[in-house]
PyMOL CGO cylinders between C-alpha atoms (Angstrom):
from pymol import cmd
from pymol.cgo import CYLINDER

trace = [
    CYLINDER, 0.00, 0.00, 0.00, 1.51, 3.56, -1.28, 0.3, 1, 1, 1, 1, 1, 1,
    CYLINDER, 1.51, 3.56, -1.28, 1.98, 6.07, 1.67, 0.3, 1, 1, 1, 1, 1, 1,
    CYLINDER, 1.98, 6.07, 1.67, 1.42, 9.58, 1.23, 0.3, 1, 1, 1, 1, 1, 1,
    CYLINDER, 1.42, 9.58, 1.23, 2.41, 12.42, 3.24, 0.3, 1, 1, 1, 1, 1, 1,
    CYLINDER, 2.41, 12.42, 3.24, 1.26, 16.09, 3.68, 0.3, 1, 1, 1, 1, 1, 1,
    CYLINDER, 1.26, 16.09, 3.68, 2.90, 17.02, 0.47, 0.3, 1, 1, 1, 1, 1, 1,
    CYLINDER, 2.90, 17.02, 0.47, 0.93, 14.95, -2.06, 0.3, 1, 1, 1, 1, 1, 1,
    CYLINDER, 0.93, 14.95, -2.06, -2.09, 14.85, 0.37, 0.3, 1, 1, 1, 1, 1, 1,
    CYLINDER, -2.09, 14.85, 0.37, -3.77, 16.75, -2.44, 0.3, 1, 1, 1, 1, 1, 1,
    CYLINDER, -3.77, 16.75, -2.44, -2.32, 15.49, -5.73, 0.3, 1, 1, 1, 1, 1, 1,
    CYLINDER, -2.32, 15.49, -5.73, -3.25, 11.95, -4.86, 0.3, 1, 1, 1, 1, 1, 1,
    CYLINDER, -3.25, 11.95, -4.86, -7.01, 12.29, -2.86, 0.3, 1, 1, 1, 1, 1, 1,
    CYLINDER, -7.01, 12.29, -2.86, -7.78, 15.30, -4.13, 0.3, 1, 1, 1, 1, 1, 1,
    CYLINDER, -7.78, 15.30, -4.13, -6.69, 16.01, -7.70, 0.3, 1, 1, 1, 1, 1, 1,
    CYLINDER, -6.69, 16.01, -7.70, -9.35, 16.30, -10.88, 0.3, 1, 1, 1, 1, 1, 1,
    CYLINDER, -9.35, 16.30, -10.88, -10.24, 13.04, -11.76, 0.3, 1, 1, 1, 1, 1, 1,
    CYLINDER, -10.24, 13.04, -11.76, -8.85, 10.74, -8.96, 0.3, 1, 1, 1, 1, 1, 1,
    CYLINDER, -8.85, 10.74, -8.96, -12.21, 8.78, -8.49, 0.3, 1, 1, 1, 1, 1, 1,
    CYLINDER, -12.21, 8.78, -8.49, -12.30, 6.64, -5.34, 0.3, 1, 1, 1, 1, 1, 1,
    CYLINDER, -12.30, 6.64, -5.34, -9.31, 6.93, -3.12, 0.3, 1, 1, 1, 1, 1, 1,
    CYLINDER, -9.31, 6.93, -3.12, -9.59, 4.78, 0.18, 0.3, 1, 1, 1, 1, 1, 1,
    CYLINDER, -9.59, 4.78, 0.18, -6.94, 6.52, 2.84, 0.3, 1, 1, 1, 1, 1, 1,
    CYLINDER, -6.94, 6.52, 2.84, -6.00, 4.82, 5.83, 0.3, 1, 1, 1, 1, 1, 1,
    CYLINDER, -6.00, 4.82, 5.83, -4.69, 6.87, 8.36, 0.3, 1, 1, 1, 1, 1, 1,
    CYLINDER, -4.69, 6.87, 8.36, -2.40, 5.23, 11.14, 0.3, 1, 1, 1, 1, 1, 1,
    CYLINDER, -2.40, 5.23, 11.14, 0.87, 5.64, 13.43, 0.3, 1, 1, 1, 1, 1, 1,
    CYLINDER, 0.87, 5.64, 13.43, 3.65, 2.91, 14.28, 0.3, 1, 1, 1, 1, 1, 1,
    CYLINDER, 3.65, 2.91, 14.28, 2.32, 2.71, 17.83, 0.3, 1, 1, 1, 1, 1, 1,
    CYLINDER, 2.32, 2.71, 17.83, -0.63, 2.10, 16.96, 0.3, 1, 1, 1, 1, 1, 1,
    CYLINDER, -0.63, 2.10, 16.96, -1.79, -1.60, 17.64, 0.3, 1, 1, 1, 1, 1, 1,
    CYLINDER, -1.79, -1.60, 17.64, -5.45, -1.65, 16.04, 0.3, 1, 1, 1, 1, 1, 1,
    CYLINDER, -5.45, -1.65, 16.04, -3.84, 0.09, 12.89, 0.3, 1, 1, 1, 1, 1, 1,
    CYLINDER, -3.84, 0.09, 12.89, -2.00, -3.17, 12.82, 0.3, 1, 1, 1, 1, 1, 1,
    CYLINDER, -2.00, -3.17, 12.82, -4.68, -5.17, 13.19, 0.3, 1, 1, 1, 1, 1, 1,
    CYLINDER, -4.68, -5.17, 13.19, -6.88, -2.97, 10.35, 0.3, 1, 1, 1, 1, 1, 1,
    CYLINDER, -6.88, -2.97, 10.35, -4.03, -3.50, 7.67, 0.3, 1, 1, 1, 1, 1, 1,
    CYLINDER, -4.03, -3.50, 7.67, -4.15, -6.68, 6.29, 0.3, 1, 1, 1, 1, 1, 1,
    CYLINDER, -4.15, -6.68, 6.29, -8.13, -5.76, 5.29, 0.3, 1, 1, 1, 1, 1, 1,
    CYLINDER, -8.13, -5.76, 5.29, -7.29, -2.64, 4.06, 0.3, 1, 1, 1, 1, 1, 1,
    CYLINDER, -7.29, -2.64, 4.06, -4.78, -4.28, 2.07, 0.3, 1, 1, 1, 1, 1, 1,
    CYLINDER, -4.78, -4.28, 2.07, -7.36, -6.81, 1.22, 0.3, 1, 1, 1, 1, 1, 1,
    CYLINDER, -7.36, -6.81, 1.22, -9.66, -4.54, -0.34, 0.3, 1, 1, 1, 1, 1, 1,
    CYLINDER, -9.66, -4.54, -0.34, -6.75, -2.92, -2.06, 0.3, 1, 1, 1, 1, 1, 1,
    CYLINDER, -6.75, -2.92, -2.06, -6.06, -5.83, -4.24, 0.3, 1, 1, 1, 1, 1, 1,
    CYLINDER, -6.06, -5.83, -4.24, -9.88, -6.85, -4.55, 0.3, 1, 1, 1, 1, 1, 1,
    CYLINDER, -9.88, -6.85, -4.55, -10.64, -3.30, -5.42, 0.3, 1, 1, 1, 1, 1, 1,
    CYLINDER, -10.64, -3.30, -5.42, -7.65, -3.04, -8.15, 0.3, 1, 1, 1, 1, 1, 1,
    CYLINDER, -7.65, -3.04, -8.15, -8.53, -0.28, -10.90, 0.3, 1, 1, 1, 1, 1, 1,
    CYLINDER, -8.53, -0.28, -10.90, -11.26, 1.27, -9.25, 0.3, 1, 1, 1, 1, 1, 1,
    CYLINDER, -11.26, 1.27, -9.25, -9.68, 1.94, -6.07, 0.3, 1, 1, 1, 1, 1, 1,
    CYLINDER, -9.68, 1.94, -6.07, -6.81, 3.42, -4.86, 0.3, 1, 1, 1, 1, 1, 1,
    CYLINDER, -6.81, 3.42, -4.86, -5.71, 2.59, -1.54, 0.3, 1, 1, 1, 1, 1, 1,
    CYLINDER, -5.71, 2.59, -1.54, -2.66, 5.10, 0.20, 0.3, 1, 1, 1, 1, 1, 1,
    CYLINDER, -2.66, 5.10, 0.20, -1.11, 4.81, 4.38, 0.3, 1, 1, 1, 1, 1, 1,
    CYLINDER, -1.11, 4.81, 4.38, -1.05, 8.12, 5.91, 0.3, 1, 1, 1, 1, 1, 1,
    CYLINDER, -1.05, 8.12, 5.91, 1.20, 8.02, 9.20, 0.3, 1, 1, 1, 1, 1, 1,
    CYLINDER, 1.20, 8.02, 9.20, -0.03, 10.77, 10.95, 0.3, 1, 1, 1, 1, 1, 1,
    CYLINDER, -0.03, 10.77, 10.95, 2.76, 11.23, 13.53, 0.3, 1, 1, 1, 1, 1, 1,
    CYLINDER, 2.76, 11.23, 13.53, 4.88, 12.33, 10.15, 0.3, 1, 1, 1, 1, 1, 1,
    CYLINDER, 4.88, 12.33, 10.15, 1.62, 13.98, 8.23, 0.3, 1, 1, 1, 1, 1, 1,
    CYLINDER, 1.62, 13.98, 8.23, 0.26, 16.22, 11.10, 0.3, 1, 1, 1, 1, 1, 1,
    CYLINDER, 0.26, 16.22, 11.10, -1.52, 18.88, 8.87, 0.3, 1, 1, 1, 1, 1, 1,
    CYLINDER, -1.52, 18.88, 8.87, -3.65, 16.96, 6.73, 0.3, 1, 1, 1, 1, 1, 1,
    CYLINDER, -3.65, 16.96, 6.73, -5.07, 14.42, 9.15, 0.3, 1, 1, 1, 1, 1, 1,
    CYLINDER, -5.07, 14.42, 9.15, -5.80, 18.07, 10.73, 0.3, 1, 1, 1, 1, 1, 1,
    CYLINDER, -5.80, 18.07, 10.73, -7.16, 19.48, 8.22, 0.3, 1, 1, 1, 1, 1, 1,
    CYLINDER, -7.16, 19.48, 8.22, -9.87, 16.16, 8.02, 0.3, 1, 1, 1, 1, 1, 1,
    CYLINDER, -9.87, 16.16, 8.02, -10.64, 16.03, 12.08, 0.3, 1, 1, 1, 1, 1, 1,
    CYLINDER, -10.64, 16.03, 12.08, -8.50, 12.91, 12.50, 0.3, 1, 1, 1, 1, 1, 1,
    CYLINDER, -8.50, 12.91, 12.50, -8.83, 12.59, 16.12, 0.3, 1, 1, 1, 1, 1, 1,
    CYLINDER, -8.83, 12.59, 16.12, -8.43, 8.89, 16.73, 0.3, 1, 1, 1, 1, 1, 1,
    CYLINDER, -8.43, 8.89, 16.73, -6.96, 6.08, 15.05, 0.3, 1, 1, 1, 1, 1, 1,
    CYLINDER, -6.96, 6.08, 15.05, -7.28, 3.64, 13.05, 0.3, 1, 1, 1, 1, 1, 1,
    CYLINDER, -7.28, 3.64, 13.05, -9.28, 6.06, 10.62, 0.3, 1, 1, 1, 1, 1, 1,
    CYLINDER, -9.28, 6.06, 10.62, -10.48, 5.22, 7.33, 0.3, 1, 1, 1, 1, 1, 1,
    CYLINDER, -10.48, 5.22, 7.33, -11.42, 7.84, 4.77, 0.3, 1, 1, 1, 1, 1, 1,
    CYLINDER, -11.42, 7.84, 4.77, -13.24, 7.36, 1.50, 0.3, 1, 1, 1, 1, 1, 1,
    CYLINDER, -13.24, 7.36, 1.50, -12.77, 10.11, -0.51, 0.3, 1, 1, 1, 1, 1, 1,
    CYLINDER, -12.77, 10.11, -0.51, -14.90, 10.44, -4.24, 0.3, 1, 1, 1, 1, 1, 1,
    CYLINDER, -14.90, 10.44, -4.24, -13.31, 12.78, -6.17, 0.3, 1, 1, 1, 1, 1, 1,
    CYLINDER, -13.31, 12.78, -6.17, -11.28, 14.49, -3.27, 0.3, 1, 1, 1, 1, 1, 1,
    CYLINDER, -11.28, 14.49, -3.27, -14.22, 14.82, -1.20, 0.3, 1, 1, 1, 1, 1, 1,
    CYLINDER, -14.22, 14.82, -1.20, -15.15, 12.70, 1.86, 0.3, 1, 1, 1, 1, 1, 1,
    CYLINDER, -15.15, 12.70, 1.86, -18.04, 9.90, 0.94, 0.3, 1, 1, 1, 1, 1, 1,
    CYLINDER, -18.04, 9.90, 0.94, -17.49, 7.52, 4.18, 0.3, 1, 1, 1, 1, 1, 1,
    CYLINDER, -17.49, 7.52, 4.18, -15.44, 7.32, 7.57, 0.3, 1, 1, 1, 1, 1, 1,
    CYLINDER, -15.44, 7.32, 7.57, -14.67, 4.56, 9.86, 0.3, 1, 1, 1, 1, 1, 1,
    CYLINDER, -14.67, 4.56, 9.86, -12.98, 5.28, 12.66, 0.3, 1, 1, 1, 1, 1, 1,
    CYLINDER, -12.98, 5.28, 12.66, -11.65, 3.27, 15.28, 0.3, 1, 1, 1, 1, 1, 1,
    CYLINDER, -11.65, 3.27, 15.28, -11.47, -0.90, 15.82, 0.3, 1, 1, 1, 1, 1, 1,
    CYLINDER, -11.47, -0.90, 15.82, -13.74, -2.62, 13.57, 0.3, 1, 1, 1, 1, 1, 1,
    CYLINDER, -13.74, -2.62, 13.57, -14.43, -5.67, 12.31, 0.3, 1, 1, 1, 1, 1, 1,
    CYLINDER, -14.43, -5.67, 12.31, -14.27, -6.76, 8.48, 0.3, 1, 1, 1, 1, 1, 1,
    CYLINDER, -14.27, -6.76, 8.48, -17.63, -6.98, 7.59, 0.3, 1, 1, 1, 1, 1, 1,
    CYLINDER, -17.63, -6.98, 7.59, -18.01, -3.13, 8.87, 0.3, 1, 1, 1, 1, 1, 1,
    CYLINDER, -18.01, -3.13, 8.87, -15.83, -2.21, 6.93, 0.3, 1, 1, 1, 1, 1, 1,
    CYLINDER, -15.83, -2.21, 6.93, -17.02, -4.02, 3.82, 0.3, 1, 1, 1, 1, 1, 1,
    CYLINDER, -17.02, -4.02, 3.82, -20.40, -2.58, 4.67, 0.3, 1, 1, 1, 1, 1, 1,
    CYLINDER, -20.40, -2.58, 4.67, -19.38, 0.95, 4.83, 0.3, 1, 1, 1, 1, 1, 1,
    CYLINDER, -19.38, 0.95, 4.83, -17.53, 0.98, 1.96, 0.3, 1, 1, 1, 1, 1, 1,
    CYLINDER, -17.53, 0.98, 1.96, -19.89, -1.29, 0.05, 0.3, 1, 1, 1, 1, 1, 1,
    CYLINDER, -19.89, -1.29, 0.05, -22.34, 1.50, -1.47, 0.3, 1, 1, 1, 1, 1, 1,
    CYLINDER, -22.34, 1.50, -1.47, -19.24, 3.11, -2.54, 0.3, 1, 1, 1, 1, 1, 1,
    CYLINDER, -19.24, 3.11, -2.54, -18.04, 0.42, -4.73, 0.3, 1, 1, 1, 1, 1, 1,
    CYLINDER, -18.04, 0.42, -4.73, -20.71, -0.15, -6.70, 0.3, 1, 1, 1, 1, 1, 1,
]
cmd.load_cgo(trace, "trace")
């Protein structure tokens, strides 16, 4: 999974024409990040070519999981066209996730 950082925050989510753009923002002490990866990596490779999936560590990105009211972690952004569509936030299972993003995929 690509990582991104504050500097092409806006190229990559937000940019004309970037569709869906799934980003999962986490820290290295952060256990339920670890725990959240392999699905977000799961979805990555189910979701090939219709979504892209980026890592934001916030610890080294402060201003734009500021800028989107990141105020707990794990959090998961959907972003359509650069602007939000869905949020998860916190430990979840799976099938949440799949749920969440599931309208989104269509």
């Amino acid at each position: 999974m690509p990582a991104i950082t504050d500097a092409d925050f806006a190229q990559v989510v937000e940019g004309p024409g970037v569709g869906l753009v799934l980003v999962d923002f986490w820290a290295p002490w952060c256990v339920p990040c670890e725990k959240l990866s392999p699905i977000v990596q799961a979805l990555a490779a189910e979701h090939a070519g219709t979504l892209a999936v980026v890592a934001m560590d916030v610890d080294a990105n402060p201003v734009a999981s500021a800028r989107h009211a990141v105020l707990s972690l794990p959090t998961l952004i959907l972003f359509r066209d650069g602007q939000e569509a869905a949020r998860i936030t916190g430990t979840t299972s799976e099938k949440k996730v799949r749920k969440a993003l599931a309208a989104h995929l269509q």
